[in-house]
C-alpha positions as semicolon CSV with decimal commas, in nm:
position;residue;x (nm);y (nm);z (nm)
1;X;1,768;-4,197;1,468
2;X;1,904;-4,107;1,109
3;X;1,595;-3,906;0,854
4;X;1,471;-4,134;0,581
5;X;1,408;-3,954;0,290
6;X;1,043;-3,925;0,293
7;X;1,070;-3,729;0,598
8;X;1,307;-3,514;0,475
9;X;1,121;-3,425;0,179
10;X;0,839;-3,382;0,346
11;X;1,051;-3,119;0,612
12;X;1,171;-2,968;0,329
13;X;0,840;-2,887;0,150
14;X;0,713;-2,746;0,492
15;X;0,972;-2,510;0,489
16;X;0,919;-2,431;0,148
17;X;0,593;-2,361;0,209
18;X;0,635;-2,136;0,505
19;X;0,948;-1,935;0,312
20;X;0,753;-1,898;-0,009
21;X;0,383;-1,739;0,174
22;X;0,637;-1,532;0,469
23;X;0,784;-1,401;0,154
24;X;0,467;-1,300;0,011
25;X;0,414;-1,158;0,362
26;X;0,705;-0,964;0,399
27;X;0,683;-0,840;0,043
28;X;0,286;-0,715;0,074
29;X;0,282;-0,576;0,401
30;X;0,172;-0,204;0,455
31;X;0,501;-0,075;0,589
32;X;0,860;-0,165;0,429
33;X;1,014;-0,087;0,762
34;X;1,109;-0,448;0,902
35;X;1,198;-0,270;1,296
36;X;0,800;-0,269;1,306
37;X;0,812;-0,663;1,292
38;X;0,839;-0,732;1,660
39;X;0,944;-1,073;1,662
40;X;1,219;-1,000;1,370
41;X;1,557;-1,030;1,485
42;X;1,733;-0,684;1,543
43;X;2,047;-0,745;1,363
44;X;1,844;-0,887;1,046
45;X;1,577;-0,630;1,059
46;X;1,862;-0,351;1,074
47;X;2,041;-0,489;0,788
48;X;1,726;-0,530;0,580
49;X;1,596;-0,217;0,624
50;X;1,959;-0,045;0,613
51;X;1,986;-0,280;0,240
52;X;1,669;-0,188;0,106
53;X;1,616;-0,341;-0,261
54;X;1,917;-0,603;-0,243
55;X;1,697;-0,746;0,081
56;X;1,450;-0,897;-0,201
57;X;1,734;-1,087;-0,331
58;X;1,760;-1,305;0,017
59;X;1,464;-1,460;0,018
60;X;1,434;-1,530;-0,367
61;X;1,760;-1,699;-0,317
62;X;1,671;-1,927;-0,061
63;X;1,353;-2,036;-0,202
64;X;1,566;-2,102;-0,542
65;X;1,788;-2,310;-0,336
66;X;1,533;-2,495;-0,177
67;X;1,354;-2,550;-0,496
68;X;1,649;-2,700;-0,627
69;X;1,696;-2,941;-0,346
70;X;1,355;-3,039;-0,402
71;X;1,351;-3,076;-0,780
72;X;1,672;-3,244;-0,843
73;X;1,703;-3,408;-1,176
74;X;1,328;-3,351;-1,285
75;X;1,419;-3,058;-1,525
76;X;1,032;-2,991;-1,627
77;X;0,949;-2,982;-1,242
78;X;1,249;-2,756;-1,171
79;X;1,222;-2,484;-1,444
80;X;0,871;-2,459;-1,374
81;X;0,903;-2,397;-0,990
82;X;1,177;-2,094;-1,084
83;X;0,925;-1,967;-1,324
84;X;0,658;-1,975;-1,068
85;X;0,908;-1,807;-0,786
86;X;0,965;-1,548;-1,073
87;X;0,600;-1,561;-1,051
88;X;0,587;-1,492;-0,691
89;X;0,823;-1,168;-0,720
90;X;0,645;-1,029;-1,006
91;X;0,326;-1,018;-0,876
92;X;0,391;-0,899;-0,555
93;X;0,585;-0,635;-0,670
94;X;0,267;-0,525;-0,890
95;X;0,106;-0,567;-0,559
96;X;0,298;-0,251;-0,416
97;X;0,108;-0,026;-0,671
98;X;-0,172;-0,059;-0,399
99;X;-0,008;0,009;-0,099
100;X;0,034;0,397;0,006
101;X;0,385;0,362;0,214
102;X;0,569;0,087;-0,026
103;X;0,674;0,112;-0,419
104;X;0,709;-0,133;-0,689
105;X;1,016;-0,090;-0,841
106;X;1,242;-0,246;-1,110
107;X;1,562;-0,265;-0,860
108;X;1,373;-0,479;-0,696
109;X;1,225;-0,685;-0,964
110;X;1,623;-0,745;-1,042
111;X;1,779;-0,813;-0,739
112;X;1,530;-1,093;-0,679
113;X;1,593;-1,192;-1,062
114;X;1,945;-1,216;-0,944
115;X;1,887;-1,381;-0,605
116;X;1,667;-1,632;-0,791
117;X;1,958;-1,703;-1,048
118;X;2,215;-1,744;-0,789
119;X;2,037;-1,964;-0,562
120;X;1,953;-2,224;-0,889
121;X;2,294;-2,279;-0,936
C-alpha cells in the first residue's frame, strides 16, 4: 500500500518535531556525557562523547535536511525554518551558561553553523 503524500508529510513533520525538541534535549541536559543516556546506543554514545563539539553538527544537519524536504520550493518558508534552527542552536547554547557540568562555546556554535549549511544543500 504505496504513501500518498499527505501522509508522508505528515510522517515527516512528526519526525521533525521529535528531532528538533530531542535536540533541545540532548543539548540542555545537565551532563554532556551521552554513556549516562541509558537507552542511547553504545556505539553512537561512544562516538559522540569521544567527538565532542563536531557531535552538534549531526543533529543540526539532519534537521536542515529534513527542513529542506519539507520546504521545497517555498523559499520564504525555507529560509525562515534555517533561521529558526539557527535559532534553536543559539539559544541553547546560551542555555549552557546555566548549567554547572556543560559550557557554551563558539566551536560549537560553528560546527552546528556548519552542520546546518551542509544539510540545506
Amino acid at each position: 500500500m504505496p504513501i500518498h503524500r499527505r501522509e508522508f508529510r505528515f510522517i515527516l513533520s512528526a519526525a521533525f518535531a521529535a528531532l528538533f525538541v530531542f535536540t533541545g534535549y540532548l543539548v540542555l541536559r545537565p551532563s554532556p556525557s551521552m554513556a549516562e543516556i541509558r537507552w542511547f546506543p553504545g556505539w553512537l554514545s561512544s562516538w559522540a562523547d569521544r567527538y565532542g563539539d563536531l557531535r552538534t553538527a549531526v543533529p543540526f544537519f539532519l534537521l536542515s535536511v529534513m527542513w529542506t524536504f519539507m520546504s521545497w520550493a517555498r523559499v520564504k518558508r525555507l529560509i525562515a525554518g534555517y533561521y529558526g534552527i539557527g535559532a534553536l542552536l543559539v539559544l541553547t547554547e546560551l542555555g549552557q551558561i546555566l548549567l554547572p557540568e556543560r559550557h557554551a562555546g563558539l566551536p560549537d556554535i560553528l560546527y552546528g553553523l556548519i552542520g546546518l549549511s551542509a544539510g540545506g544543500l
